[in-house]
Backbone as JSON, one array per atom type, in Angstrom:
{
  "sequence": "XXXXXXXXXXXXXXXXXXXXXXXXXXXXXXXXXXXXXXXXXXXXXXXXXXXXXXXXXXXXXXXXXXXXXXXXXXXXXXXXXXXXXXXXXXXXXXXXXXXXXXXXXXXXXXXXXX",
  "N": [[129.64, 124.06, 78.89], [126.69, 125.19, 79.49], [125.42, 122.49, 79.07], [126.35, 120.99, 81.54], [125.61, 121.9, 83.58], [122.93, 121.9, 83.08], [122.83, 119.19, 83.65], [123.81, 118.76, 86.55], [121.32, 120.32, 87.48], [119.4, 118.19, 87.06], [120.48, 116.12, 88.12], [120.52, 116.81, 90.77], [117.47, 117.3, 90.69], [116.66, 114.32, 90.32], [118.29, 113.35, 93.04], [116.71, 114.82, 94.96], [114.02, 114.51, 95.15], [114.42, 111.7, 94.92], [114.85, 111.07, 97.77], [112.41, 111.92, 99.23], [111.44, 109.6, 99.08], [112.23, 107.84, 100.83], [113.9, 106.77, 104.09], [116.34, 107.17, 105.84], [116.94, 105.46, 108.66], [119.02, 104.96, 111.28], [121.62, 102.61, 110.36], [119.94, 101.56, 108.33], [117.56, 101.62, 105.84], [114.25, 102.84, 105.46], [111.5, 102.46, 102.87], [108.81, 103.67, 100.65], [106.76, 101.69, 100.19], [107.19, 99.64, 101.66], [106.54, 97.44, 104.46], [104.01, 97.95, 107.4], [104.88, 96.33, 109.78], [107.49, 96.72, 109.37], [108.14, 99.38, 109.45], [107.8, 99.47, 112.14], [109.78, 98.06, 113.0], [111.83, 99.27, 112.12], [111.7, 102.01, 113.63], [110.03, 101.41, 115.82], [107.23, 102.4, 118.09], [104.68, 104.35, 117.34], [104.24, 108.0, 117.9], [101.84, 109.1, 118.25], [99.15, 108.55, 116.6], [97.06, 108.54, 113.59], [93.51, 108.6, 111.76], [93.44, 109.37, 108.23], [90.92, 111.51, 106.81], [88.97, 111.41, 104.68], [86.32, 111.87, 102.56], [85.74, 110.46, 99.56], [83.93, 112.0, 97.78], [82.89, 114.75, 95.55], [83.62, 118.19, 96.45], [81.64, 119.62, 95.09], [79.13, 121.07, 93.75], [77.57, 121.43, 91.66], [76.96, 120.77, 88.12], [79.39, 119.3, 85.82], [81.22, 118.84, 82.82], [82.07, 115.88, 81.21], [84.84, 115.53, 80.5], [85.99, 117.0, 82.72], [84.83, 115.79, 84.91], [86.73, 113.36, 84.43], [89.29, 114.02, 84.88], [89.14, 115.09, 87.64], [88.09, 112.88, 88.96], [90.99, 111.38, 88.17], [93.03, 112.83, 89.66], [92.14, 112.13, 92.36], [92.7, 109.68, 92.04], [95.32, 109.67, 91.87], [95.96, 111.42, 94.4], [94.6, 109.42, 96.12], [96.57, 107.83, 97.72], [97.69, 109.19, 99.38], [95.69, 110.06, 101.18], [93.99, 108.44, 102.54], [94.14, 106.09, 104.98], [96.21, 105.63, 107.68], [97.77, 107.74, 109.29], [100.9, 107.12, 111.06], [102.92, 108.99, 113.2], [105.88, 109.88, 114.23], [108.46, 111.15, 116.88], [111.97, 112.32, 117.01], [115.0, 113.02, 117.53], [114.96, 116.08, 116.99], [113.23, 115.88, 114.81], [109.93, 115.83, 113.0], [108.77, 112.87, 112.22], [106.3, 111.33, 110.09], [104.57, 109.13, 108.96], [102.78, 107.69, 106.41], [100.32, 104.87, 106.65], [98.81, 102.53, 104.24], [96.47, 100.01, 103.3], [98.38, 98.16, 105.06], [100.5, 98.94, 104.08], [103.89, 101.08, 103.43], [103.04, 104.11, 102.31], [103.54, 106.9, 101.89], [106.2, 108.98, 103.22], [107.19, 111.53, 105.82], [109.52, 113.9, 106.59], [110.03, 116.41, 108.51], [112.0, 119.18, 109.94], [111.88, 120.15, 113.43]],
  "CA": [[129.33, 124.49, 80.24], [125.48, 124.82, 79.56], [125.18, 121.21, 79.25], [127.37, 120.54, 82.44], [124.64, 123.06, 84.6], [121.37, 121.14, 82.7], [123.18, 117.93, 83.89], [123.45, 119.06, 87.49], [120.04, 120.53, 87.67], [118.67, 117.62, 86.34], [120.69, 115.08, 88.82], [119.52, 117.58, 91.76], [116.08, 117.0, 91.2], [116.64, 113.51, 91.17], [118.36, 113.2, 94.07], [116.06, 114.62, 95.95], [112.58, 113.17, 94.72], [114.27, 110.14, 96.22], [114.9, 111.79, 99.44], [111.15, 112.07, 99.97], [110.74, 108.26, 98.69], [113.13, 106.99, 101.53], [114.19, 107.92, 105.27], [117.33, 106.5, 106.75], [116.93, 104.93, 110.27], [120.27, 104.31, 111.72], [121.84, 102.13, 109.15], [118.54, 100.6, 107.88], [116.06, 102.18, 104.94], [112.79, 102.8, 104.89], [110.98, 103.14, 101.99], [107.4, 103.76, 100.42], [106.15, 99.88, 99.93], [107.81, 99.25, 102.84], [105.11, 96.77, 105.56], [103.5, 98.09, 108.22], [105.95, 95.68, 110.44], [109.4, 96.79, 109.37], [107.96, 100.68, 109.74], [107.82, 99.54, 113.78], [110.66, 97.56, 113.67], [112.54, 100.6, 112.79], [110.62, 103.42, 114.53], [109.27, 101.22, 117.16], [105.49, 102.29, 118.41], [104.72, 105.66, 116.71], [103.66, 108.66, 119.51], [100.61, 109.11, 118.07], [98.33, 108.09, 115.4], [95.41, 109.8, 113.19], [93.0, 108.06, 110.19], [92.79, 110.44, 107.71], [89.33, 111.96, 106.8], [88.56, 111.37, 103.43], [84.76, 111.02, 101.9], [86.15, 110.88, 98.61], [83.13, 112.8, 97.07], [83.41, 116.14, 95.07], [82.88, 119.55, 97.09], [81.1, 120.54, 94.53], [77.37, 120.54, 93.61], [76.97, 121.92, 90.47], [77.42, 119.88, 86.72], [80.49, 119.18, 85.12], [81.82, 118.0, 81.56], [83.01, 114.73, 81.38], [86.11, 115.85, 80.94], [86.5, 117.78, 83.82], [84.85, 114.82, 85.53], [87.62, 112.49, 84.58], [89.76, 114.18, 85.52], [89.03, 115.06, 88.72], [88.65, 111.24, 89.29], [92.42, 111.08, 88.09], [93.41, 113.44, 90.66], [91.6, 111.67, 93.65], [92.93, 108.1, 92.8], [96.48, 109.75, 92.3], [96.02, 111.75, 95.73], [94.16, 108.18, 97.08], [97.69, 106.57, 98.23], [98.28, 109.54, 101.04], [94.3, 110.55, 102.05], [93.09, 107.63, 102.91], [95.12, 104.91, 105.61], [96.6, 106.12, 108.34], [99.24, 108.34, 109.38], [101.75, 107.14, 112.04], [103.81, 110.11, 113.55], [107.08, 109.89, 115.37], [109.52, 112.48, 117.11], [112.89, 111.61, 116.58], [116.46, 113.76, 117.12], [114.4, 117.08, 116.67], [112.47, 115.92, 113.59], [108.85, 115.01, 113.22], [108.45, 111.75, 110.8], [105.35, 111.07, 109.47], [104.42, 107.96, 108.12], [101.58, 107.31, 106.36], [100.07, 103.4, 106.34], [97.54, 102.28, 103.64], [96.64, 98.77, 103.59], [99.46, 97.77, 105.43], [102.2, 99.3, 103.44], [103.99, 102.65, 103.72], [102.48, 105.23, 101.2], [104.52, 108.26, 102.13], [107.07, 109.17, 104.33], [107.47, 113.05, 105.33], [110.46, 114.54, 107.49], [110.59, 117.93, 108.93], [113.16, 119.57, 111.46], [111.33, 120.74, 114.92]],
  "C": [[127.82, 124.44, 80.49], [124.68, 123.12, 79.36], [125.36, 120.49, 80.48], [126.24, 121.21, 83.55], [123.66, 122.15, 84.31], [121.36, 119.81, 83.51], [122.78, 117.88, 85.49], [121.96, 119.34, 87.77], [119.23, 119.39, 87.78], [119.14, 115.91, 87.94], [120.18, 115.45, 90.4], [118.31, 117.25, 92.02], [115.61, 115.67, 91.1], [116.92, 112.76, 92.24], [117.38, 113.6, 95.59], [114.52, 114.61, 96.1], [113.17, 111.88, 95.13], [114.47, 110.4, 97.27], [113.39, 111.51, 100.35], [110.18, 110.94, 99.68], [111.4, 106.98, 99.95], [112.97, 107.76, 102.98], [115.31, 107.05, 105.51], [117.14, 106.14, 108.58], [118.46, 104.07, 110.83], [121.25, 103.28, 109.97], [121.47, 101.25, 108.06], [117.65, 101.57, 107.15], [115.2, 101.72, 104.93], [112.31, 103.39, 103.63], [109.51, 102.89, 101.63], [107.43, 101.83, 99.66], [106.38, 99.16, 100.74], [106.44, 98.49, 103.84], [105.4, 97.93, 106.41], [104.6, 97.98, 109.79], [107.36, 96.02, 110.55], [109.33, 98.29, 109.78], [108.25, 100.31, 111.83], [108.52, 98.54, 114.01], [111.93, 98.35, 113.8], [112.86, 101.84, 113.63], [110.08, 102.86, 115.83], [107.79, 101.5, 116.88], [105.53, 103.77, 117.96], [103.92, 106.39, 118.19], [102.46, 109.05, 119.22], [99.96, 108.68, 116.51], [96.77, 108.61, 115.04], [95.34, 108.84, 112.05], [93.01, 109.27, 109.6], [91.37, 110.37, 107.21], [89.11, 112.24, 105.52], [87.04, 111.33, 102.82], [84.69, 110.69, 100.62], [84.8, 111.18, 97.22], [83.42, 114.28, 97.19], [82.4, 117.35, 96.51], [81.88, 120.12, 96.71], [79.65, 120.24, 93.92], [76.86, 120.66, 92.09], [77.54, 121.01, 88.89], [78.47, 120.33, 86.12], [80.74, 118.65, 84.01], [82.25, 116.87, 82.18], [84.4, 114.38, 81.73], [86.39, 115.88, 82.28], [85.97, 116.31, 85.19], [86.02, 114.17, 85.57], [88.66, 112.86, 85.06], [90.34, 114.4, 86.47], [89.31, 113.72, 89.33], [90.22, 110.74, 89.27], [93.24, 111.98, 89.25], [93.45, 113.05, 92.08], [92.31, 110.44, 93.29], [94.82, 108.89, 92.57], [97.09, 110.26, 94.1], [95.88, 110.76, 96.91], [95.66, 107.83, 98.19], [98.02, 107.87, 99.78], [96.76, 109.82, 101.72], [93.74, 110.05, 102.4], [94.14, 106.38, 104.04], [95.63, 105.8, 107.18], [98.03, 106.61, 108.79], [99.87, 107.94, 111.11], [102.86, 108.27, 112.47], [105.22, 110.04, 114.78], [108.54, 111.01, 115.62], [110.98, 111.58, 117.32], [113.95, 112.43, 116.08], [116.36, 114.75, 116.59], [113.62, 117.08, 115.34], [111.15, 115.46, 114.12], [108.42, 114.2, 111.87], [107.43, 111.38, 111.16], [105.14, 110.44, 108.35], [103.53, 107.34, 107.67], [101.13, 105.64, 105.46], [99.18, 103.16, 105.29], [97.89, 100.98, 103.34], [98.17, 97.94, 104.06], [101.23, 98.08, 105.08], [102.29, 100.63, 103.36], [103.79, 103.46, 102.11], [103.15, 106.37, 100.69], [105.16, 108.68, 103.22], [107.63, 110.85, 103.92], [108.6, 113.29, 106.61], [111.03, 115.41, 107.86], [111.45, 117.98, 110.23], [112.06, 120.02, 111.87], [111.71, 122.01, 114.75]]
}
């Protein structure tokens, strides 16, 4: 039985880590790698649009280890793919999808209820 629960748990949290790698549009997926083009052939013209505001230099002023350097750096190019490109936003059957572009291809796709 504790194997049969681990199993579940385990298929749970990958079902829905792909949830937030996909969106369904009628009977057509979108997903992250997805162009630019097929995002507005599904969605159409988004209702508004924002760059995000990145400078990608530290907040911080004061000296750091190397370490703590590199790491930081590993943080910023993993964060890179949503803070930098632009986010397309569209309302849509009481949700608001948010779609964010970087060089031409979709980065991340977010989908809250209204």
């Amino acid at each position: 039985m504790r194997r049969f629960l681990i199993l579940l748990v385990l298929l749970t949290c990958t079902f829905s880590a792909q949830a937030l790698e996909s969106l369904r549009v009628g009977s057509q997926l979108l997903v992250v790698g997805d162009s630019a083009a097929r995002v507005k052939a599904l969605l159409g013209n988004p209702s508004g649009r924002a760059k995000s505001a990145t400078s990608g230099k530290s907040s911080s002023s004061h000296k750091t280890s190397s370490k703590a350097s590199s790491h930081r750096k590993g943080k910023q190019a993993s964060s890179a793919k949503t803070d930098k490109g632009e986010k397309w936003q569209y309302l849509r059957d009481g949700h608001i999808t948010t779609v964010t572009i970087v060089d031409g291809k979709v980065a991340h796709i977010e989908d809250v209820r209204r």
